[in-house]
KOLBA-183084 format. One record per residue (C-alpha): residue number from 1; x, y, z negated. Coordinates in Angstrom, 3 decimals, always signed. Layout:
! KOLBA-183084
R	n	u	v	w
R	NUM	X	Y	Z;
...
! end
This chain:
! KOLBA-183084
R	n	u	v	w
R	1	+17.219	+8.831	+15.791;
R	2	+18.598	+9.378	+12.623;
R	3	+21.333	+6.586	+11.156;
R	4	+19.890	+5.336	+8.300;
R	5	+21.930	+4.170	+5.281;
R	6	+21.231	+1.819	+2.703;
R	7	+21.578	+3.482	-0.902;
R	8	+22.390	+0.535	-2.512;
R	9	+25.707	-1.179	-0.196;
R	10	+25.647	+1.962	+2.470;
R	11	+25.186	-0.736	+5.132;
R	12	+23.881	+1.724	+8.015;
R	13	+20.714	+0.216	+9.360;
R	14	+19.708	-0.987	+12.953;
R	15	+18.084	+1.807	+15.401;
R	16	+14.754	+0.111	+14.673;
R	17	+14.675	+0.324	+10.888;
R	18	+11.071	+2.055	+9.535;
R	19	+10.510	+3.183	+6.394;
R	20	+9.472	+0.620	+3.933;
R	21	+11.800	-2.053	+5.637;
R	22	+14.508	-3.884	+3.331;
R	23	+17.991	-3.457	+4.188;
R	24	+19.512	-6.111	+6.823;
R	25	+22.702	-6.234	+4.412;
R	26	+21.837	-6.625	+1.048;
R	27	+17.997	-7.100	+1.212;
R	28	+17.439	-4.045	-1.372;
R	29	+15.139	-1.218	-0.833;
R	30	+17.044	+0.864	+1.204;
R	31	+16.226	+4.432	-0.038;
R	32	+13.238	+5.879	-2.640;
R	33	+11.301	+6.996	-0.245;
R	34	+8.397	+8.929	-1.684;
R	35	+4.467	+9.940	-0.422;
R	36	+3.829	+13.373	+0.425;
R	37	+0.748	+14.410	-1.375;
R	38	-0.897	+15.666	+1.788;
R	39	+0.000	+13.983	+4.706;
R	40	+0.896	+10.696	+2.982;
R	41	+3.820	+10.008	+5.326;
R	42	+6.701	+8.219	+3.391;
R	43	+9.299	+10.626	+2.861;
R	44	+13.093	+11.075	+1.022;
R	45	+12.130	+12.992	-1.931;
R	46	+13.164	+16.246	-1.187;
R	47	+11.586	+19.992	-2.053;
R	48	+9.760	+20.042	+1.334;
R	49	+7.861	+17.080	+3.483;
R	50	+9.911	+16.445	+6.739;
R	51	+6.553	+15.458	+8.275;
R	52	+4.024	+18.225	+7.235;
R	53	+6.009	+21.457	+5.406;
R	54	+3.815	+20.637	+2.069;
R	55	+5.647	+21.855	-0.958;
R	56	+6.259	+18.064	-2.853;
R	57	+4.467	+17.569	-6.232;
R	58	+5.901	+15.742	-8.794;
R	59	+4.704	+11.524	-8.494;
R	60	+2.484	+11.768	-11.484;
R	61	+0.915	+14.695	-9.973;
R	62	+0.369	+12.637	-6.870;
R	63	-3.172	+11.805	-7.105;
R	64	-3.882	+15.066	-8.898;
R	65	-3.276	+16.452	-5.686;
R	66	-5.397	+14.303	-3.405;
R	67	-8.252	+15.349	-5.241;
R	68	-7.650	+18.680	-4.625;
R	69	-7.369	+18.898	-0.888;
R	70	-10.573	+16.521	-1.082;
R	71	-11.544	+20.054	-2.680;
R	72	-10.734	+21.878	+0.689;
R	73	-7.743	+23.457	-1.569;
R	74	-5.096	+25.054	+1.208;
R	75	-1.721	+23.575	+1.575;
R	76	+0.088	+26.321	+0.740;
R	77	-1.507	+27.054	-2.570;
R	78	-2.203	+23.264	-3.473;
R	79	+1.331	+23.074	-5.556;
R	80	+0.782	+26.253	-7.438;
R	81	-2.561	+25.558	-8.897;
R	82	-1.264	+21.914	-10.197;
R	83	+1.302	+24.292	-12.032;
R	84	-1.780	+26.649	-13.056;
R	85	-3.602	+23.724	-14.632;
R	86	-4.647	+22.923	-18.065;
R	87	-2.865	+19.705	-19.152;
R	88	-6.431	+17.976	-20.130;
R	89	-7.999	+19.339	-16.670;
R	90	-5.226	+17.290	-14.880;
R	91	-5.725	+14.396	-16.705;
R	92	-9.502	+14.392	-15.529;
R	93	-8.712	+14.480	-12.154;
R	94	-5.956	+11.958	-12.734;
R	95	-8.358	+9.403	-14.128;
R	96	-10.690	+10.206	-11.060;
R	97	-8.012	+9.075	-8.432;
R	98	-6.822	+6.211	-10.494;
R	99	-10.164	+5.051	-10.554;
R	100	-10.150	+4.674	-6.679;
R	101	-6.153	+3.803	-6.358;
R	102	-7.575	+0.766	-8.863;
R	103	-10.010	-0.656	-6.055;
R	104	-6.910	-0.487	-3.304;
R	105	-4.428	-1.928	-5.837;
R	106	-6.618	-5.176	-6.035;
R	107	-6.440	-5.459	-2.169;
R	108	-2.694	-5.093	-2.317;
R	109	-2.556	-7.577	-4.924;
R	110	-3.921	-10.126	-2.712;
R	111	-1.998	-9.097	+0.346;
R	112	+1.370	-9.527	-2.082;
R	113	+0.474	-12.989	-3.302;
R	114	+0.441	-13.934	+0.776;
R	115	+3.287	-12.109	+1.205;
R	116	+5.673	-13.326	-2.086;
R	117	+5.455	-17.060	-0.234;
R	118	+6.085	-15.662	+3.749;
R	119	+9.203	-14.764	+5.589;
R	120	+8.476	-10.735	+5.691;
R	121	+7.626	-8.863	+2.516;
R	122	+6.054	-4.922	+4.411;
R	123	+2.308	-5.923	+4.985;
R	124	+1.402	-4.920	+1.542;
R	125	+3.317	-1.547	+1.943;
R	126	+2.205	-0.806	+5.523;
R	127	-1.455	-1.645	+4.539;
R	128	-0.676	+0.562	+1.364;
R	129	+0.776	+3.671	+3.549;
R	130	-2.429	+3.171	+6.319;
R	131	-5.226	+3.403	+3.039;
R	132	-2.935	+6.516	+0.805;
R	133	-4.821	+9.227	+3.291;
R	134	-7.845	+7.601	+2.420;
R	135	-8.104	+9.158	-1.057;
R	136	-10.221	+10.016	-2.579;
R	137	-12.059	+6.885	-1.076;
R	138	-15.945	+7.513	+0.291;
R	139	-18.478	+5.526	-0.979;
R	140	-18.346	+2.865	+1.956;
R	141	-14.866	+2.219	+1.635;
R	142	-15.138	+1.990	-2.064;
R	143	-17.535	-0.731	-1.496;
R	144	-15.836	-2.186	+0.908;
R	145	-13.009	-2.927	-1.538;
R	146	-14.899	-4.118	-4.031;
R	147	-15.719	-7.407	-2.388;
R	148	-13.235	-9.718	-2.293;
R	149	-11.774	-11.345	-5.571;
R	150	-10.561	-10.125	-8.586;
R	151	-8.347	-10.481	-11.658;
R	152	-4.467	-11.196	-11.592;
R	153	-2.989	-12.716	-8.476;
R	154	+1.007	-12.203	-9.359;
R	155	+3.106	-16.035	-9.358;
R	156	-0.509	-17.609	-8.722;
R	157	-0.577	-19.596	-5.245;
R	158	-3.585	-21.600	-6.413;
R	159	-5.690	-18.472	-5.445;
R	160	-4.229	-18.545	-1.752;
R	161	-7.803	-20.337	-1.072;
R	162	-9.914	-18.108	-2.761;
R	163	-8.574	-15.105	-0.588;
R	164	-7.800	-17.026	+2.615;
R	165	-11.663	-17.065	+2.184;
R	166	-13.100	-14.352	+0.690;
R	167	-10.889	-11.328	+1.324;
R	168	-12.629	-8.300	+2.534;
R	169	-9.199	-7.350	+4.295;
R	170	-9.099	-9.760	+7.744;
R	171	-5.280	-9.360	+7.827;
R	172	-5.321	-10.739	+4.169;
R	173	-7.355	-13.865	+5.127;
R	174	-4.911	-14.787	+7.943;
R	175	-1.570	-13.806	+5.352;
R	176	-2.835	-16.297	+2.585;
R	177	-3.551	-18.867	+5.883;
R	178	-0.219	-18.889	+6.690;
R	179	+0.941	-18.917	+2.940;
R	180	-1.175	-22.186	+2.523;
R	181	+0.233	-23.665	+5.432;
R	182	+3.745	-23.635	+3.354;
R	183	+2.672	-24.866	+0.599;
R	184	+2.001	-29.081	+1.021;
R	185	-0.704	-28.881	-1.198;
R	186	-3.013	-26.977	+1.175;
R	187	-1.700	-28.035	+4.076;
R	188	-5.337	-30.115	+4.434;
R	189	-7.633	-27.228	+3.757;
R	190	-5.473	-24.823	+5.886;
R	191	-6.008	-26.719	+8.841;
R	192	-9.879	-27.003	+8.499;
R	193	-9.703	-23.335	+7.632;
R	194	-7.702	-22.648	+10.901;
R	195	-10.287	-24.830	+12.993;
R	196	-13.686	-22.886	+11.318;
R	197	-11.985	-19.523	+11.870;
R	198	-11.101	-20.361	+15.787;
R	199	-14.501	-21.817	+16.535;
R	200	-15.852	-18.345	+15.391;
R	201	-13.712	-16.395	+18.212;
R	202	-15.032	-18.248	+20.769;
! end
């Protein structure tokens, strides 16, 4: 395995360091890693993937380029037709992606607002980095996202009970559980909420 340093302090990082995982020193981000555009592994941001060979695109060219291979494009000839392109045809297939990325960033959102009041800070990015080969989303996972609240989550723990409850993402509803439980205000309704979801296992 590869050491691992930390851009920020060069603190080298432990053997079991993953990408998206803060530094142990300093707590920072630890390098920029980037997406690859095809395989949607995280990646440091160099000319080729590491992962799959794909020739990198530029990030605002990112979702350009998912809606390409959606298009059975080739790999090899993905990169050079995003160069070929009319500035107002990328912009059309920007706004197409977006459109989708718009439905996962609401998910996120909720995952974050769980995560901002917990001990570890990665679910959001992990469930992020699981979805990014996803797009363009099909119809059932677009409606799939679309349930669930909506609207701005950020510095707002008095949602924690909307999403504990009506989340579409199961990993969610148990994150804003445990985000309740540390907040004394909903210590109450977490434990009722713990009791109903336990009598449904069994």
């Amino acid at each position: 395995m590869r050491n691992v340093e930390c851009e920020s302090c060069g603190h080298t990082q432990s053997q079991t360091w993953k990408t998206g995982d803060l530094c142990g020193e300093c707590g920072g981000s630890v390098r920029a890693d980037v997406a690859c555009a095809w395989c949607c592994h995280y990646v440091p941001a160099h000319k080729f993937c590491r992962d799959c060979g794909f020739e990198m695109v530029a990030l605002e060219h990112f979702g350009v380029a998912r809606m390409l291979k959606s298009s059975q494009i080739d790999k090899l000839s993905l990169p050079g037709k995003i160069r070929k392109m009319e500035s107002d045809h990328i912009e059309h297939f920007r706004a197409m992606f977006n459109r989708d990325y718009a439905l996962l960033d609401t998910r996120m959102e909720e995952m974050r607002l769980a995560e901002s009041l917990l001990l570890h800070k990665n679910y959001s990015f992990t469930f992020q980095a699981d979805m990014l080969e996803k797009l363009p989303f099909d119809d059932e996972v677009k409606a799939f996202l679309k349930k669930g609240p909506t609207g701005a989550f950020e510095n707002r723990p008095l949602r924690l009970a909307e999403v504990a409850q009506f989340s579409p993402i199961g990993q969610t509803r148990w994150l804003a559980m445990l985000a309740m439980a540390r907040q004394p205000q909903h210590e109450h309704e977490f434990t009722e909420r713990c009791i109903s979801n336990l009598k449904m296992l069994f």
